[in-house]
N, C-alpha and C positions, 0 to 999 in steps of 0.2 A: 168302722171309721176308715179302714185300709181301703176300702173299694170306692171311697169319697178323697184320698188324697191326693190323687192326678189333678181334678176337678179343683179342689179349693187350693193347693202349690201353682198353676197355672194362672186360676185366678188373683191370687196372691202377685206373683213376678207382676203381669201384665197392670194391676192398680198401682203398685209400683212404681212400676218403672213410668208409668203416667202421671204418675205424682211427682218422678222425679225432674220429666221435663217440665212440669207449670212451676217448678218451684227454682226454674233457673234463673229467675228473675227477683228469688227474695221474697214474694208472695204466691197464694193462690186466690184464683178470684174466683166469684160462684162459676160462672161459667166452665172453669179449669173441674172444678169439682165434678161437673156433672163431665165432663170429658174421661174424667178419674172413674166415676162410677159405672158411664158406660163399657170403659174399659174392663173393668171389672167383672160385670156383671155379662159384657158378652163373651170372656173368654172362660169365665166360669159355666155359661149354657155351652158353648161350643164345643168344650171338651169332657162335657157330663153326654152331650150328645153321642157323642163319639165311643162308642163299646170298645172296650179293650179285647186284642189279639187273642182268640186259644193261645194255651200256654207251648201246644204244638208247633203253633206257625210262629211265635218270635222268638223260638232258636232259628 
């Protein structure tokens, strides 16, 4: 689970805080949703893509 938590806290904030602007108006519409999802789901592949540093080079 530890080598999946960058990936799914990432994705997490980023659905978020996409959710947090369609809901500035008191509602969410279908289309807000899939802007939520997208968001979601691309910073979830974005940062699974991304390998983490050897433990050498991020001192």
């Amino acid at each position: 689970m530890k080598t999946y938590a960058k990936a799914i806290t990432g994705a997490a904030v980023a659905g978020l805080t996409a959710l947090g602007t369609a809901l500035t108006d008191g509602q969410v519409t279908p289309a807000e949703w899939v802007g939520v999802a997208i968001a979601t789901l691309g910073a979830l592949g974005a940062i699974w893509a991304v390998p983490n540093a050897p433990a050498e080079q991020a001192r």
